[in-house]
C-alpha positions as CSV (number, residue, x, y, z in Angstrom):
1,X,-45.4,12.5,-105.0
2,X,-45.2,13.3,-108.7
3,X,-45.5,16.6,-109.9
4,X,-48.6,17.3,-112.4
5,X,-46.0,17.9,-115.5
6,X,-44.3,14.8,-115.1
7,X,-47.7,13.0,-116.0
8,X,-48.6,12.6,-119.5
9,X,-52.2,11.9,-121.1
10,X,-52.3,8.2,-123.4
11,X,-50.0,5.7,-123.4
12,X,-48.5,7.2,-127.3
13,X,-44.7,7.1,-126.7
14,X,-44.9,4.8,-123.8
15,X,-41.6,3.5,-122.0
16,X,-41.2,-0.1,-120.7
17,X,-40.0,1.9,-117.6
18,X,-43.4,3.9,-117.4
19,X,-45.8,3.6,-114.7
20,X,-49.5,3.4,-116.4
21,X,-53.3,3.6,-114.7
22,X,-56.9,4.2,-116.0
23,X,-58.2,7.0,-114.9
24,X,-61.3,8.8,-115.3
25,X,-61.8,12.8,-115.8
26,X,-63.3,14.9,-113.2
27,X,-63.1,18.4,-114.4
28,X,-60.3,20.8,-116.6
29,X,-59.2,24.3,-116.3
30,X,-57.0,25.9,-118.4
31,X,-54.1,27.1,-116.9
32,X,-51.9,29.5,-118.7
33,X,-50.5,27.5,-121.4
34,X,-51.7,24.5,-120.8
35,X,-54.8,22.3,-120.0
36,X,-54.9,21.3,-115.8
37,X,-56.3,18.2,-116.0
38,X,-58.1,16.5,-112.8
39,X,-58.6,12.5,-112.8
40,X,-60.0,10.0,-110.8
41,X,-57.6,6.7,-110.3
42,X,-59.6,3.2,-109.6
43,X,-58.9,3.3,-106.1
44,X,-60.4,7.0,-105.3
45,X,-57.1,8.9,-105.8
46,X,-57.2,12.1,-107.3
47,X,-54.2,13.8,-109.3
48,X,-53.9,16.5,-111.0
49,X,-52.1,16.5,-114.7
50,X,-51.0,19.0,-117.4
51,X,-51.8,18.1,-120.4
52,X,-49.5,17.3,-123.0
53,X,-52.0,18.2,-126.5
54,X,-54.4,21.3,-125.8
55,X,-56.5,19.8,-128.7
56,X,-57.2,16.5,-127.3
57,X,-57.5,18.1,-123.4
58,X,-60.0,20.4,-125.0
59,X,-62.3,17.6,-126.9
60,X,-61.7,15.5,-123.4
61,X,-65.1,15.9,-121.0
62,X,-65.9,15.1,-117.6
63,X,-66.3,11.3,-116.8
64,X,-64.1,10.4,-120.0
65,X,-61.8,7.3,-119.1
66,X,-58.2,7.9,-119.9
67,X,-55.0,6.4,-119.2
68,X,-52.1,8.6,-117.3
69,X,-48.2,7.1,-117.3
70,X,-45.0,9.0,-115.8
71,X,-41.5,7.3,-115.8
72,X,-40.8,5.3,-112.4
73,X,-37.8,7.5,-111.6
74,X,-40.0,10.6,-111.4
75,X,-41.9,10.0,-108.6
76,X,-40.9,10.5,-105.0
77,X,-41.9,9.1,-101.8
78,X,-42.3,11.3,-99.2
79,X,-41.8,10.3,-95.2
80,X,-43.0,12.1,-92.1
């Protein structure tokens, strides 16, 4: 599990420790304050990510291929 506002947009400010896929856009929303952001991964997976830059969320249009990254230490794995 990672929450949608520990992914961020671009590969800008990357970390050695950060966990990076292509993904490509399915659709937007704005939510509030921020862009929601739904993607594609290569392996059918869809996620769900607030934007970090409204401008560059709002130029961004369906099918657009992006790259997402969060740090390893965010994510969780979750167990029945």
């Amino acid at each position: 599990m990672i929450r949608p506002e520990d992914i961020r947009v671009g590969t800008r400010d990357a970390q050695p420790e950060d966990v990076i896929i292509p993904v490509t856009l399915r659709d937007k929303a704005f939510a509030g304050s921020v862009w929601r952001l739904y993607v594609v991964a290569p392996g059918g997976q869809e996620l769900a990510v607030h934007s970090g830059e409204a401008a560059e969320a709002e130029a961004t249009t369906a099918g657009s291929e992006l790259s997402i990254r969060w740090r390893r230490n965010t994510a969780r794995v979750l167990t029945d």
